[in-house]
LUMKOLRO-398902 format. One record per atom (N, C-alpha, C, O, CB): residue number from 1; atom name; residue in one letter; z negated, x, y. Coordinates in nm, 4 decimals, always signed. Last residue first. Glycine has a CB too. Example, Ala and Ser with C-alpha at 12.3 -4.5 7.8 and 13.67 -1.06 7.14 Angstrom:
2,N,s,-0.7080,+1.2850,-0.2250
2,CA,s,-0.7140,+1.3670,-0.1060
2,C,s,-0.7870,+1.2900,+0.0030
2,O,s,-0.8039,+1.3409,+0.1138
2,CB,s,-0.5725,+1.4084,-0.0598
1,N,a,-0.7800,+1.3190,-0.5690
1,CA,a,-0.7800,+1.2300,-0.4500
1,C,a,-0.7800,+1.3200,-0.3300
1,O,a,-0.8465,+1.4236,-0.3319
1,CB,a,-0.9046,+1.1308,-0.4473
//
This chain:
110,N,x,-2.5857,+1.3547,+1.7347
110,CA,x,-2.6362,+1.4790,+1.7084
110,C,x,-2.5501,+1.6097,+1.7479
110,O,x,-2.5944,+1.7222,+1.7247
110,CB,x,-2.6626,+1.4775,+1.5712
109,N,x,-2.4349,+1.0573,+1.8774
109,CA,x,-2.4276,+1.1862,+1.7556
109,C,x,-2.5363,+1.3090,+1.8190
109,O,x,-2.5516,+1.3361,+1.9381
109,CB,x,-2.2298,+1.2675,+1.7390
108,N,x,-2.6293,+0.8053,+2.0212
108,CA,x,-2.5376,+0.9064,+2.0385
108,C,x,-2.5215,+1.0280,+1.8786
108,O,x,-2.6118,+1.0557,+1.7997
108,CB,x,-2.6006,+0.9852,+2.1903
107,N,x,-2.7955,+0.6355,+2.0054
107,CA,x,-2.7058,+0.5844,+1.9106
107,C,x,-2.6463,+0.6898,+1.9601
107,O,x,-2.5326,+0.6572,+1.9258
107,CB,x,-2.6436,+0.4395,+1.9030
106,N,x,-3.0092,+0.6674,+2.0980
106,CA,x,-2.9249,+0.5721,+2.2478
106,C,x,-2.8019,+0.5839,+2.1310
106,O,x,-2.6969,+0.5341,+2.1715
106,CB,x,-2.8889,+0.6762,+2.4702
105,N,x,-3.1668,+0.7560,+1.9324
105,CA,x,-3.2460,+0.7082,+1.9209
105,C,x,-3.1080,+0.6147,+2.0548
105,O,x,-3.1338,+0.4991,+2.0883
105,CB,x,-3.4091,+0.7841,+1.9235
104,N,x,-2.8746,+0.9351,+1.7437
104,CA,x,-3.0082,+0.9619,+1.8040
104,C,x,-3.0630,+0.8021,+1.8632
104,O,x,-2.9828,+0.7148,+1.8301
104,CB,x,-2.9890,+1.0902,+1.9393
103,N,x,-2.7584,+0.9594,+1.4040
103,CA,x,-2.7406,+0.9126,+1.5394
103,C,x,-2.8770,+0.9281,+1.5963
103,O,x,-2.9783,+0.9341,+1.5267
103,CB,x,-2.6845,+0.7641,+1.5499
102,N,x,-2.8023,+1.0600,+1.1425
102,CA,x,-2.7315,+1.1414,+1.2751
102,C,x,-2.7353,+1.1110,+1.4169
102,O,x,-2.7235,+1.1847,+1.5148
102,CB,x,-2.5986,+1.1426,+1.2630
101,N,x,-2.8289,+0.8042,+1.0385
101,CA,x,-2.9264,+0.9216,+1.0216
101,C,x,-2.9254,+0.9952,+1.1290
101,O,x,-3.0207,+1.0046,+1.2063
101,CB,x,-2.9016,+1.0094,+0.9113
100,N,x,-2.6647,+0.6203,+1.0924
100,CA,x,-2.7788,+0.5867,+1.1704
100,C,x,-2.8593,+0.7560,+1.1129
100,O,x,-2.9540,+0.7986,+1.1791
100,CB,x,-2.8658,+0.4012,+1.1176
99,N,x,-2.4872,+0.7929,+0.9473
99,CA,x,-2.4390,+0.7510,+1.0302
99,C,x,-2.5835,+0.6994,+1.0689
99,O,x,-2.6398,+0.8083,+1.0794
99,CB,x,-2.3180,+0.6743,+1.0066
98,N,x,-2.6115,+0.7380,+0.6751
98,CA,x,-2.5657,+0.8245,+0.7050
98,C,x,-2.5507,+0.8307,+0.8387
98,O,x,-2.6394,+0.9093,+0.8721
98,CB,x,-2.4814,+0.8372,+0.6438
97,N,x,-2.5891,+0.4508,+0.6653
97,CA,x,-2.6917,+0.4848,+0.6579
97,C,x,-2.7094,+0.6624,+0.7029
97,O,x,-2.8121,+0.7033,+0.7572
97,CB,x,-2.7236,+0.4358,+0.5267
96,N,x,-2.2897,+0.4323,+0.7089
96,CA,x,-2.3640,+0.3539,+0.7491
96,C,x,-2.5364,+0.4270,+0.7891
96,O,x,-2.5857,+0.4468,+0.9002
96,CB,x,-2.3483,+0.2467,+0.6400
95,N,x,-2.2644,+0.5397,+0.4125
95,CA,x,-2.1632,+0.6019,+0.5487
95,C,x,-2.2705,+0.5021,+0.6724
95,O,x,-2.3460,+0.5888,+0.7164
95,CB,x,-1.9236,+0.5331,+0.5392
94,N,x,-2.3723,+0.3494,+0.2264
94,CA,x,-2.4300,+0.5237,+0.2723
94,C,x,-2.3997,+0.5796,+0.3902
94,O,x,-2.4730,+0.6488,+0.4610
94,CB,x,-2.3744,+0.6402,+0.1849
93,N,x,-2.2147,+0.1319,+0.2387
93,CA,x,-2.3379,+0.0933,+0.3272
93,C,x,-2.3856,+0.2596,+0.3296
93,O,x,-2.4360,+0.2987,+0.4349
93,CB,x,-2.4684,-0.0414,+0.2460
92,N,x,-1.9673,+0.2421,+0.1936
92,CA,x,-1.9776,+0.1665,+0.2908
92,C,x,-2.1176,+0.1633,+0.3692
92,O,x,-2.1426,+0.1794,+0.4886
92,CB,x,-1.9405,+0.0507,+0.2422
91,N,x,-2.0213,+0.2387,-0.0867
91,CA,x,-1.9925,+0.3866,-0.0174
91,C,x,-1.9638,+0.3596,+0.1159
91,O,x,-1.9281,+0.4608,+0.1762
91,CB,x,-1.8659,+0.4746,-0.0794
90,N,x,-2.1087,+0.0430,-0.2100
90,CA,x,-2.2209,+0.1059,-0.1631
90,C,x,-2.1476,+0.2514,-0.0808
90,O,x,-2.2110,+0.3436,-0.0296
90,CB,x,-2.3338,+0.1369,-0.3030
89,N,x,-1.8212,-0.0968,-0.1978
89,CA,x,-1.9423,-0.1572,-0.1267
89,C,x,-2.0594,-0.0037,-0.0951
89,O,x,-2.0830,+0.0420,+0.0168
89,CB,x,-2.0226,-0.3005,-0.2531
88,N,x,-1.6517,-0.0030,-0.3723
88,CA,x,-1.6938,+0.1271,-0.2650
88,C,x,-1.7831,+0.0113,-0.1512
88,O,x,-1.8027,+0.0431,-0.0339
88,CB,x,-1.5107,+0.2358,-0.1694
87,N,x,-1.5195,-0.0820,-0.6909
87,CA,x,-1.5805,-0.1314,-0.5701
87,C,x,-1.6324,+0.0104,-0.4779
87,O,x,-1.6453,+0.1191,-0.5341
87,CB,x,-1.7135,-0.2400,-0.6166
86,N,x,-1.2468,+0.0640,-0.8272
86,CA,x,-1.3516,+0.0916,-0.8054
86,C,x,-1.3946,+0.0272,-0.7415
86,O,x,-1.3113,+0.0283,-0.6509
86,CB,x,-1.3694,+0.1755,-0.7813
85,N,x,-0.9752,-0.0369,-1.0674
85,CA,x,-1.0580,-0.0604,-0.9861
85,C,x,-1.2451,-0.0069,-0.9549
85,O,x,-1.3401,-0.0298,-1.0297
85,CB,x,-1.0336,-0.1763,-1.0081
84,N,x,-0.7389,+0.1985,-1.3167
84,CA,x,-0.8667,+0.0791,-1.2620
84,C,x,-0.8870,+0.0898,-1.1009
84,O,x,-0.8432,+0.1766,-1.0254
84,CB,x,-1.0437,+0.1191,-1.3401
83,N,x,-0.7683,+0.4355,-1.5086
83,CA,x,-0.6809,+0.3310,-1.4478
83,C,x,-0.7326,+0.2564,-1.4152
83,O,x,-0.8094,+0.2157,-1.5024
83,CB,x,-0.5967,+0.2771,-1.5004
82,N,x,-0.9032,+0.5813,-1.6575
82,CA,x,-0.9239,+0.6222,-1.5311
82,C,x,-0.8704,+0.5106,-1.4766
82,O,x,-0.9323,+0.4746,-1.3765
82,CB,x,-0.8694,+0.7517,-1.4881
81,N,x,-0.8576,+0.4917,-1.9128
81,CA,x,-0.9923,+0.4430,-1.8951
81,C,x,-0.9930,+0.4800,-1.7241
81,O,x,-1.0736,+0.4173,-1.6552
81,CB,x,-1.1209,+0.5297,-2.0068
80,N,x,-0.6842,+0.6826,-2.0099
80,CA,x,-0.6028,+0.4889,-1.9766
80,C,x,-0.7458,+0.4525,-1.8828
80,O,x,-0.7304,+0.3837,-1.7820
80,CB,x,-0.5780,+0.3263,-2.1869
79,N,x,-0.6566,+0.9595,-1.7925
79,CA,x,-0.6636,+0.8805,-1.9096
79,C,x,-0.6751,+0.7353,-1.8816
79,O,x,-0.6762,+0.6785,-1.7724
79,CB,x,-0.7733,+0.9232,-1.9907
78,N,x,-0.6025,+1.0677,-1.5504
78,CA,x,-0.5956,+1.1756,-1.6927
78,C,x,-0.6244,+1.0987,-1.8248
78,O,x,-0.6202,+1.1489,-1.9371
78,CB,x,-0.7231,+1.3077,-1.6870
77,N,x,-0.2925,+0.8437,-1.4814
77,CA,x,-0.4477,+0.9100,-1.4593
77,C,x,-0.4570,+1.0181,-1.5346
77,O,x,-0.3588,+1.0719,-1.5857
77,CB,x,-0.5737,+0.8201,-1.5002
76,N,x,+0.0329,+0.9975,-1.3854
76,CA,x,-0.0264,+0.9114,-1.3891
76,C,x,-0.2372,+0.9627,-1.4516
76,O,x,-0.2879,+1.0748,-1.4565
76,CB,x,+0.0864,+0.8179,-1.4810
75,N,x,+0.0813,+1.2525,-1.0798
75,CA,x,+0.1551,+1.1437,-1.2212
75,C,x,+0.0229,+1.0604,-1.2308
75,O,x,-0.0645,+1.0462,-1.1453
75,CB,x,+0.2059,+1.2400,-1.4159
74,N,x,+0.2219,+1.4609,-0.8751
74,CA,x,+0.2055,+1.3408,-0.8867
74,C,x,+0.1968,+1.2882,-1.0457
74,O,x,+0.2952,+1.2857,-1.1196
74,CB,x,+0.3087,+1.2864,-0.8083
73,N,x,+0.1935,+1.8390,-0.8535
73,CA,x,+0.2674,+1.6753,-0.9132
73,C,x,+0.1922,+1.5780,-0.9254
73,O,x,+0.0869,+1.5944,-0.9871
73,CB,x,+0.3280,+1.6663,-1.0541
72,N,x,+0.1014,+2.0691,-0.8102
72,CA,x,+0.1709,+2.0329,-0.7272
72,C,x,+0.2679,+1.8944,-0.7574
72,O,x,+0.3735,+1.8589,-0.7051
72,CB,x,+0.2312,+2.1463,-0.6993
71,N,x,-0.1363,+2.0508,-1.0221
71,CA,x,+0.0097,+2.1473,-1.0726
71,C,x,+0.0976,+2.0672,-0.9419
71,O,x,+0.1776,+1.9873,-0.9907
71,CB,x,+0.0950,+2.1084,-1.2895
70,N,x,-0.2069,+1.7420,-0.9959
70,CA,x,-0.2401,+1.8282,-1.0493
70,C,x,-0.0780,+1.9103,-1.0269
70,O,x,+0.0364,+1.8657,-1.0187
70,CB,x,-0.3096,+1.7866,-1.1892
69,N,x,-0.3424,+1.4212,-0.9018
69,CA,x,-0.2618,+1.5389,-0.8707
69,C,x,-0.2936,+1.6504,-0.9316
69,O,x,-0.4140,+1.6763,-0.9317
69,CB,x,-0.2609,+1.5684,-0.7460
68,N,x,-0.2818,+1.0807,-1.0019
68,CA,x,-0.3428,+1.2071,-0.9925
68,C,x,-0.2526,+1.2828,-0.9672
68,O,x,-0.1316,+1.2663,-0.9832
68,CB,x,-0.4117,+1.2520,-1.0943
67,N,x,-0.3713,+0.7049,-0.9958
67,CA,x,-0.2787,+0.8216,-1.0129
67,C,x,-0.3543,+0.9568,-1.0124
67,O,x,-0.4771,+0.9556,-1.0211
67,CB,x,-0.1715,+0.8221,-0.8985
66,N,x,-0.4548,+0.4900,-0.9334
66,CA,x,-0.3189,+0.5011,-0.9955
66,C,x,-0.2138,+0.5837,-1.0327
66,O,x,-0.0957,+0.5822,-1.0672
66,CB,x,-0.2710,+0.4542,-0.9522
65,N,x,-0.7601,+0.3035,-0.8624
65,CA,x,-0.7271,+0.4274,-0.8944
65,C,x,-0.5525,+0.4263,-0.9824
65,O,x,-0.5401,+0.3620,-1.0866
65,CB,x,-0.8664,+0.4828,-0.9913
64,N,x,-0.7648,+0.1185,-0.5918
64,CA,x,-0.7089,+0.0864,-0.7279
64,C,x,-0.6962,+0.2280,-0.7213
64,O,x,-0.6456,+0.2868,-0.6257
64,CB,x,-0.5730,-0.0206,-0.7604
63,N,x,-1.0842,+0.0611,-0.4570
63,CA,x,-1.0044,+0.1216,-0.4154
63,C,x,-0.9274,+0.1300,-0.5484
63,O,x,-1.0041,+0.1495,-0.6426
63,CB,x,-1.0496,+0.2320,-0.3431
62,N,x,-1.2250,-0.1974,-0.2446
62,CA,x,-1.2579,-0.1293,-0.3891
62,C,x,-1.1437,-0.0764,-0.3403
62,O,x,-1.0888,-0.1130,-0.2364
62,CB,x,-1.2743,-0.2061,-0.5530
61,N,x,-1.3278,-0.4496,-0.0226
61,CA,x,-1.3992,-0.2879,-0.0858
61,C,x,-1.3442,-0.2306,-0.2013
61,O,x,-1.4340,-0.2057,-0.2818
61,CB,x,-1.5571,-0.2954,-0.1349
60,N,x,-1.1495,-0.5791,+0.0435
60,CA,x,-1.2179,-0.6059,-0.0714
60,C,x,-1.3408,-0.5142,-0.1250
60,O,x,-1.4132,-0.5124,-0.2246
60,CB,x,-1.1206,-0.6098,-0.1634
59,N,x,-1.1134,-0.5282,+0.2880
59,CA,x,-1.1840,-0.6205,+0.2810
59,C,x,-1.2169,-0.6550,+0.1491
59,O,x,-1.2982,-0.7446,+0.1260
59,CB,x,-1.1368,-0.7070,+0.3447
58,N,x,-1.0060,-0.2462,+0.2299
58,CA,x,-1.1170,-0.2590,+0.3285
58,C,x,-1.1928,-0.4036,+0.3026
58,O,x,-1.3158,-0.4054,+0.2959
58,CB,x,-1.0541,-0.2484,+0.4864
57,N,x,-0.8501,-0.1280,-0.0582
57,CA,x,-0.8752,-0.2827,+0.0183
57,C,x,-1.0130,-0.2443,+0.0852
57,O,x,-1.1134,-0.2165,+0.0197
57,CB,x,-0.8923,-0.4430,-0.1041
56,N,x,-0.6149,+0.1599,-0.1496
56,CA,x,-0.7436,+0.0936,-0.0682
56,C,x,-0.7939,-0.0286,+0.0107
56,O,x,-0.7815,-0.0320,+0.1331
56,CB,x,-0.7621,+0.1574,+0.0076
55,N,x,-0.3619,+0.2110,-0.1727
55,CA,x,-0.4166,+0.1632,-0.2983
55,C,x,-0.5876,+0.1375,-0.2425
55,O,x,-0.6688,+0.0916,-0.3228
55,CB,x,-0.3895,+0.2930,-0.4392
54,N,x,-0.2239,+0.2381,+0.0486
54,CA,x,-0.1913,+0.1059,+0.0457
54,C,x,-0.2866,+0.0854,-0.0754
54,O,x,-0.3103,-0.0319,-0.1040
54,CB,x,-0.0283,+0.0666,+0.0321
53,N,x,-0.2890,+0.5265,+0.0926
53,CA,x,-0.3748,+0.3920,+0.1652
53,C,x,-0.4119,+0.2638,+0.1050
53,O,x,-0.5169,+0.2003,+0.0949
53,CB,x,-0.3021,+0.3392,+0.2741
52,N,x,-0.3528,+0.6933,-0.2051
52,CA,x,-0.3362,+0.6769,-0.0995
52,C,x,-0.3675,+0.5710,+0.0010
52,O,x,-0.4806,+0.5230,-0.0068
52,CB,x,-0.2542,+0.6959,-0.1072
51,N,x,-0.5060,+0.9494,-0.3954
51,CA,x,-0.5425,+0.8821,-0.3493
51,C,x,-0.4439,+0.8333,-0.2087
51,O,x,-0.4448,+0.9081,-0.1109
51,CB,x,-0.6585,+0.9267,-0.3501
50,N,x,-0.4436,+1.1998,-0.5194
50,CA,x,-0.3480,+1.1368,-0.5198
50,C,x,-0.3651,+0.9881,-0.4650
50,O,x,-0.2728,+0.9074,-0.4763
50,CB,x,-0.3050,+1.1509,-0.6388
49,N,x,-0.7105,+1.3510,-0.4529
49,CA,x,-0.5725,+1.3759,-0.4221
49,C,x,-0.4701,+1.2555,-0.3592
49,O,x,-0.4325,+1.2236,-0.2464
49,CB,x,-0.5186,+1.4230,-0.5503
48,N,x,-0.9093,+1.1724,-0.6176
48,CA,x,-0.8911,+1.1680,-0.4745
48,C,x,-0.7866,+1.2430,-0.4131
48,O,x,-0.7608,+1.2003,-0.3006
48,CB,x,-1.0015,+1.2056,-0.4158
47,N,x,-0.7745,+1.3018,-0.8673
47,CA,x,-0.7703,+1.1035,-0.8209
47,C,x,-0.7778,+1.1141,-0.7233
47,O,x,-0.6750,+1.0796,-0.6652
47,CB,x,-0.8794,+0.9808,-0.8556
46,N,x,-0.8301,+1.5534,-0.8496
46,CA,x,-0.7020,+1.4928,-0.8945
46,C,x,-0.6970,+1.3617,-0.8220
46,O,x,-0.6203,+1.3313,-0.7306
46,CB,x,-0.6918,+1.4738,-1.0554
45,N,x,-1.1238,+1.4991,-0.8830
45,CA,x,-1.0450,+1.5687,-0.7669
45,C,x,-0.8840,+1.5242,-0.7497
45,O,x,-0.8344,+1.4714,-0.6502
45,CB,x,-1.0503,+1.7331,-0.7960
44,N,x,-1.2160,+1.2215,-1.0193
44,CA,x,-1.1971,+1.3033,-0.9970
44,C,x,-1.1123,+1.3708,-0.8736
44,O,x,-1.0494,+1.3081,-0.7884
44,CB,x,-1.1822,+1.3106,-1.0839
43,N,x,-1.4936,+1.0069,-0.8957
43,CA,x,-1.3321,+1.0198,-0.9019
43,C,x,-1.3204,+1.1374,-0.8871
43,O,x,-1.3729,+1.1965,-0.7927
43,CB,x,-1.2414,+0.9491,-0.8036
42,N,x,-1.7224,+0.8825,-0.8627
42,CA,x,-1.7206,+0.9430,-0.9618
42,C,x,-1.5376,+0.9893,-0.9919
42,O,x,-1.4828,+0.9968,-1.1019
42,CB,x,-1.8026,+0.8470,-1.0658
41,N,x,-1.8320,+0.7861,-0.6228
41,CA,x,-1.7459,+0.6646,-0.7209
41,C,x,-1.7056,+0.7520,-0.8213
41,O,x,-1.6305,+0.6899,-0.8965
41,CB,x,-1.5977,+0.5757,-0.6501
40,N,x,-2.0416,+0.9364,-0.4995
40,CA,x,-2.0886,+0.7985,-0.5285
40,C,x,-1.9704,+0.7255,-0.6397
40,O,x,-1.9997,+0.6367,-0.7199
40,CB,x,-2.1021,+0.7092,-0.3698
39,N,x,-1.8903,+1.1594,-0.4923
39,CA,x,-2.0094,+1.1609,-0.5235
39,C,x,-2.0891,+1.0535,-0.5969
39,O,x,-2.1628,+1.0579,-0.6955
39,CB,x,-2.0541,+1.1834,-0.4264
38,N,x,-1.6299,+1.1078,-0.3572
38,CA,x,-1.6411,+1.1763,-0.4557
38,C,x,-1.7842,+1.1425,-0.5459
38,O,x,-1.7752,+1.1023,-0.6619
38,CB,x,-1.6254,+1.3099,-0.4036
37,N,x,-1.7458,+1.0231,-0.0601
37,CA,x,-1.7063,+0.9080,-0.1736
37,C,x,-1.6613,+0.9677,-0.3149
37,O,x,-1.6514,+0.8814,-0.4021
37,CB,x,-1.5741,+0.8132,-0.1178
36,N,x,-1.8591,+1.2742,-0.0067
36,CA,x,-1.9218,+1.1397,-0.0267
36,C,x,-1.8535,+1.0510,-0.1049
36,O,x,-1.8997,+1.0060,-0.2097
36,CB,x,-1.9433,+1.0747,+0.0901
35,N,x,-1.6367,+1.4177,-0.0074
35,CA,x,-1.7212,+1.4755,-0.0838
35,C,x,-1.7959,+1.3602,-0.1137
35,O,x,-1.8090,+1.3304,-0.2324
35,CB,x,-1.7901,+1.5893,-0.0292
34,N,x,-1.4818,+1.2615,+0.1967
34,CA,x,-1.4382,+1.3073,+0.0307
34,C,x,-1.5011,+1.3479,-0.0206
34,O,x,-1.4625,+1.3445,-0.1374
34,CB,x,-1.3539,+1.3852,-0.0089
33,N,x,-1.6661,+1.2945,+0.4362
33,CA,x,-1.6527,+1.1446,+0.3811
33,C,x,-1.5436,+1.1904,+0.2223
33,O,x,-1.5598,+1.1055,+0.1346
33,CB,x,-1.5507,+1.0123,+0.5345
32,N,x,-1.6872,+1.6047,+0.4558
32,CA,x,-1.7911,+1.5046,+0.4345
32,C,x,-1.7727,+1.3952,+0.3647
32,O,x,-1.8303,+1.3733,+0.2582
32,CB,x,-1.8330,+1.4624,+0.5370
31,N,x,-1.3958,+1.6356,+0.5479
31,CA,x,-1.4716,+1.7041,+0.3946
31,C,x,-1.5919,+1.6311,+0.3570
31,O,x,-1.6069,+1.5947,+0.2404
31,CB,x,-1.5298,+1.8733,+0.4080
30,N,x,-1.3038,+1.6177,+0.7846
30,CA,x,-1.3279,+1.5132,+0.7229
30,C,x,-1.3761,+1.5362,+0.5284
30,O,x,-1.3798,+1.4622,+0.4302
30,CB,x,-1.1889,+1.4313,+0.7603
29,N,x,-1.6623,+1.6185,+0.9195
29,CA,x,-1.5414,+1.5513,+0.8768
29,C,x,-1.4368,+1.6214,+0.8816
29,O,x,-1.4366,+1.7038,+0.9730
29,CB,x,-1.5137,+1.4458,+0.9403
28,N,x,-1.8248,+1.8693,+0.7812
28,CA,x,-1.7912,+1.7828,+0.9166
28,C,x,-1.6619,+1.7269,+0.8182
28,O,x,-1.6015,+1.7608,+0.7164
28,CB,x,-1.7482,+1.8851,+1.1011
27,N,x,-2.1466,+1.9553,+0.5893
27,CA,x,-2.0219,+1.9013,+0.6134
27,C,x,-1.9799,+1.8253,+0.7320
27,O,x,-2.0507,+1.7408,+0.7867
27,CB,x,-2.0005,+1.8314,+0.5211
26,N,x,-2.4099,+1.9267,+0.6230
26,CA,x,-2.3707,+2.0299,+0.6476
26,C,x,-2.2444,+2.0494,+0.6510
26,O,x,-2.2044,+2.1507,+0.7083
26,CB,x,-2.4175,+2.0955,+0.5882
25,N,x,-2.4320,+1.6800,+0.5249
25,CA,x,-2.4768,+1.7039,+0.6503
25,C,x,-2.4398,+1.8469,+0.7045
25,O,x,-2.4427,+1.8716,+0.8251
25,CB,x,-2.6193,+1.6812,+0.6497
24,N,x,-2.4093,+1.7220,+0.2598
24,CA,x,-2.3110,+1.6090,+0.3442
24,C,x,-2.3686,+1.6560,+0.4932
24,O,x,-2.2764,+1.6477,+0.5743
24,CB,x,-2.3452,+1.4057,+0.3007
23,N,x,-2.6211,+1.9047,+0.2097
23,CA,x,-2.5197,+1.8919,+0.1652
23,C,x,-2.4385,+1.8394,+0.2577
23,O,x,-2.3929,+1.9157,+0.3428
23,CB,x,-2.5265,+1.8374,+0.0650
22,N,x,-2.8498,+1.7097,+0.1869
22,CA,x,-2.8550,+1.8702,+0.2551
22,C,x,-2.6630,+1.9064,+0.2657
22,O,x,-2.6166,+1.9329,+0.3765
22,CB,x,-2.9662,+2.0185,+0.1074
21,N,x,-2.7756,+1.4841,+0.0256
21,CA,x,-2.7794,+1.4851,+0.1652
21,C,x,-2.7720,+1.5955,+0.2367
21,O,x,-2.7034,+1.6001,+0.3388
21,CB,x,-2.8748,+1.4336,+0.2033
20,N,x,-2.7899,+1.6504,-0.2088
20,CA,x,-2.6331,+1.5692,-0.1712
20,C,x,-2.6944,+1.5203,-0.0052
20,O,x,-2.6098,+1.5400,+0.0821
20,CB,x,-2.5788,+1.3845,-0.3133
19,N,x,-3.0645,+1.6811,-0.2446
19,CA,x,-2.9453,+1.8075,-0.2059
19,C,x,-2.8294,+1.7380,-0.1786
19,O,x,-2.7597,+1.7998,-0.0981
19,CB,x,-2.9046,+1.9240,-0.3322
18,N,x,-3.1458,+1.4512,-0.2319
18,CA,x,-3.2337,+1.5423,-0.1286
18,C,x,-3.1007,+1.6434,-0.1408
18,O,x,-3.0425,+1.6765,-0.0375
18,CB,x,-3.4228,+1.6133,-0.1857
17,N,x,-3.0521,+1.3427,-0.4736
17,CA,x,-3.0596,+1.2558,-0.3652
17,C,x,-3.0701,+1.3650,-0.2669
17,O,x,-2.9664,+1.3658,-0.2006
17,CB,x,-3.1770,+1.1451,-0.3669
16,N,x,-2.9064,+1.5048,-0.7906
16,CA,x,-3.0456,+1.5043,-0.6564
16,C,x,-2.9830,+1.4846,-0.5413
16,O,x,-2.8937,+1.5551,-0.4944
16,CB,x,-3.1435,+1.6569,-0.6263
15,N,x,-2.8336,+1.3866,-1.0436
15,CA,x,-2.8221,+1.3575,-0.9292
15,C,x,-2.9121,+1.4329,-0.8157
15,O,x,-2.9999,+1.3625,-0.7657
15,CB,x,-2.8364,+1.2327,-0.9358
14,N,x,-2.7466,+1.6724,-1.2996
14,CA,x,-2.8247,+1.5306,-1.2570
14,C,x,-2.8256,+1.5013,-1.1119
14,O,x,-2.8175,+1.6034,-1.0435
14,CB,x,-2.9811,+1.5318,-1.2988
13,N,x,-2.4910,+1.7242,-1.4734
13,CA,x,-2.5419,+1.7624,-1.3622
13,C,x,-2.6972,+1.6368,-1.3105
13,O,x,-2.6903,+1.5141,-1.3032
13,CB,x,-2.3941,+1.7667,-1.2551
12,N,x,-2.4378,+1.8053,-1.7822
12,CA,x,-2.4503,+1.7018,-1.7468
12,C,x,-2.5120,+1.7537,-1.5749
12,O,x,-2.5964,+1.8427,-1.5846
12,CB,x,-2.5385,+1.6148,-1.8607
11,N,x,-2.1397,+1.9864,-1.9743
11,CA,x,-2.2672,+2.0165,-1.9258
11,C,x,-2.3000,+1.8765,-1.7927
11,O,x,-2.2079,+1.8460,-1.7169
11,CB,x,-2.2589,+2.1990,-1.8604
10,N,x,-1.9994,+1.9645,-2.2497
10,CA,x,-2.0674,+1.9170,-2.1477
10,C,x,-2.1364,+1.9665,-2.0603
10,O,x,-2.2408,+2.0010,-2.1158
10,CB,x,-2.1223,+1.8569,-2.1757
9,N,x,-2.0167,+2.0619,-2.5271
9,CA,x,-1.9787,+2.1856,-2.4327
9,C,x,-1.9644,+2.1126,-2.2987
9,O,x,-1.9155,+2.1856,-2.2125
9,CB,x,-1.8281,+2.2735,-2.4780
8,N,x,-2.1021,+1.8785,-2.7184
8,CA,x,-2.1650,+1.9905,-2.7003
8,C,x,-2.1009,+2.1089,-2.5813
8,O,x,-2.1449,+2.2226,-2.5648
8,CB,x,-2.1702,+2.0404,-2.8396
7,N,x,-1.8825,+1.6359,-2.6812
7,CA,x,-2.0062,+1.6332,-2.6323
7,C,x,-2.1327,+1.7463,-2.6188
7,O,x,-2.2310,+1.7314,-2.5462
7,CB,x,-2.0406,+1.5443,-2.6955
6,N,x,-1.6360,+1.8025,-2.7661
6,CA,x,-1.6787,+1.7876,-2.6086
6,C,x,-1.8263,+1.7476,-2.6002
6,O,x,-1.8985,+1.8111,-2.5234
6,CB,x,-1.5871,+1.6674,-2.5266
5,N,x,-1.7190,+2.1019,-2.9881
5,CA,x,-1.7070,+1.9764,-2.9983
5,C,x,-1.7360,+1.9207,-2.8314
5,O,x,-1.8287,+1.9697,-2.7669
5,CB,x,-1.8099,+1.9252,-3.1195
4,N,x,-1.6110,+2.4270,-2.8694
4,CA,x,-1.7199,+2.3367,-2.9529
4,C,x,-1.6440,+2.1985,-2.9248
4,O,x,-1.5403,+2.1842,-2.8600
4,CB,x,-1.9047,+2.3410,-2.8879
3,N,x,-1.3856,+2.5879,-2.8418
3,CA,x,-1.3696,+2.5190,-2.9297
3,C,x,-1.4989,+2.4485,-2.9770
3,O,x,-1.5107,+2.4119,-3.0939
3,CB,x,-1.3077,+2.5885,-3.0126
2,N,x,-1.3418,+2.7423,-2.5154
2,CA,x,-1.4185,+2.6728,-2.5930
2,C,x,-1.3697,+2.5725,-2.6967
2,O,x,-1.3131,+2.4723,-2.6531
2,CB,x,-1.4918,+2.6191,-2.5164
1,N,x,-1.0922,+3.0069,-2.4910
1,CA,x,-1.1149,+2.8638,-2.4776
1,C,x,-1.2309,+2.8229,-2.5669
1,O,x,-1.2292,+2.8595,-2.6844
1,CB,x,-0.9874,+2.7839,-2.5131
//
């Protein structure tokens, strides 16, 4: 086990726009739209697990994070700071933008 200090045994990924599209596109549903909204709202694996409906507002956009999965169990976040509200406005308009990417010029899929 690593015993450095967490901010020295981090390791920080940086965004690239061009590979998360290479990426999502090479994905079919429904791995695509979890990898996407993984991407954009920063929720862990666990969280999108334990992710269910009733904790998702379409008309509010946001989704109440309330839980996690780990070790074949349900419980609560991995920390107080996970507990919360996400907006998913922009994971709305990507799927969107995404979606006119694929589509052909009579709006049919690719």
């Amino acid at each position: 086990m690593n015993n450095a200090p967490l901010s020295q045994s981090m390791q920080y990924i940086r965004f690239d726009v061009q590979k998360n599209n290479r990426l999502l596109s090479a994905l079919s549903e429904p791995c695509r739209g979890v990898i996407h909204l993984a991407v954009l709202t920063g929720l862990r694996t666990g969280e999108l697990l334990a992710l269910r409906c009733k904790r998702v507002d379409l008309l509010r956009a946001t989704i109440e994070v309330a839980g996690t999965y780990s070790d074949a169990e349900f419980g609560p976040p991995k920390t107080r700071n996970s507990n919360g509200t996400i907006l998913i406005r922009g994971f709305f308009r990507a799927l969107n933008v995404l979606e006119d990417q694929e589509s052909g010029p009579s709006g049919q899929t690719n």
